[in-house]
N, C-alpha and C positions, 0 to 999 in steps of 0.2 A: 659704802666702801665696796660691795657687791656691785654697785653697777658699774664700776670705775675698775675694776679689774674685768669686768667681759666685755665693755668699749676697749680698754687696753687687748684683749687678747683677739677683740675681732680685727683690729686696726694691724696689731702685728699677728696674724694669721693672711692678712691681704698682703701684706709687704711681704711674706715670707714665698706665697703664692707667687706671685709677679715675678720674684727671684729668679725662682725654680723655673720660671718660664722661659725669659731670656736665658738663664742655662743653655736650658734644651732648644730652645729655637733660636739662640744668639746667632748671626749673620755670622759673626767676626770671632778668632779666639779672644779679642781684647773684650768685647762686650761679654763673652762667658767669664774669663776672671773678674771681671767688675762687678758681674752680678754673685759672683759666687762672693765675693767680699761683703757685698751687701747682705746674703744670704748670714755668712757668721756674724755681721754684728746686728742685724736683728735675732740671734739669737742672744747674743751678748745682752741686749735689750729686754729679751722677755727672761733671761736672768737675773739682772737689776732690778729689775720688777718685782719679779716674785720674791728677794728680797727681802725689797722695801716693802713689800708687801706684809711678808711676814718677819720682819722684824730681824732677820738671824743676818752672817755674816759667811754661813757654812761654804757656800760656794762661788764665796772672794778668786780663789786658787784658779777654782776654774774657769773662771771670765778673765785672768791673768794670763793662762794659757794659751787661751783663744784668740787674747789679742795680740801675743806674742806669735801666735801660729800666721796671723791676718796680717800681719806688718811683717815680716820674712816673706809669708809666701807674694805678696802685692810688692816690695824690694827686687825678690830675685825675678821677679818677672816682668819689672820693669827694667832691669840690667838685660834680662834677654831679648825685649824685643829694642834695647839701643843697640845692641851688636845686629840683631837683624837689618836694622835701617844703616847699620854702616857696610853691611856688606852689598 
């Protein structure tokens, strides 16, 4: 079980890296919100994780939030860039 949670954290430690990269050096603002969307759900990910990992339920709420926060914010800013292409 030890080695399957530090493959698991090395694996989302490298997607979490990669994120943060395109963030910061993304070309485009589209590619910085997509990365940053990828960024919250792999934390979403290493939430579930830890979990299922340890058995609890405690922080259900907050991967609810998160994914509340990640579908509003990825909505409203795909309504903004449709009015930019209609203008």
């Amino acid at each position: 079980m030890q080695i399957a949670m530090i493959v698991a954290g090395v694996f989302f430690c490298a997607g979490a890296v990669a994120a943060l990269y395109r963030v910061i050096r993304g070309p485009s603002l589209l590619d910085r919100v997509i990365a940053s969307d990828v960024f919250v759900v792999t934390i979403m990910c290493v939430l579930a994780t830890e979990m299922a990992f340890s058995s609890h339920t405690e922080t259900l709420p907050v991967l609810l939030v998160l994914g509340a926060f990640a579908f509003v914010g990825s909505v409203s800013f795909a309504r903004f860039m449709a009015k930019q292409d209609q203008t």
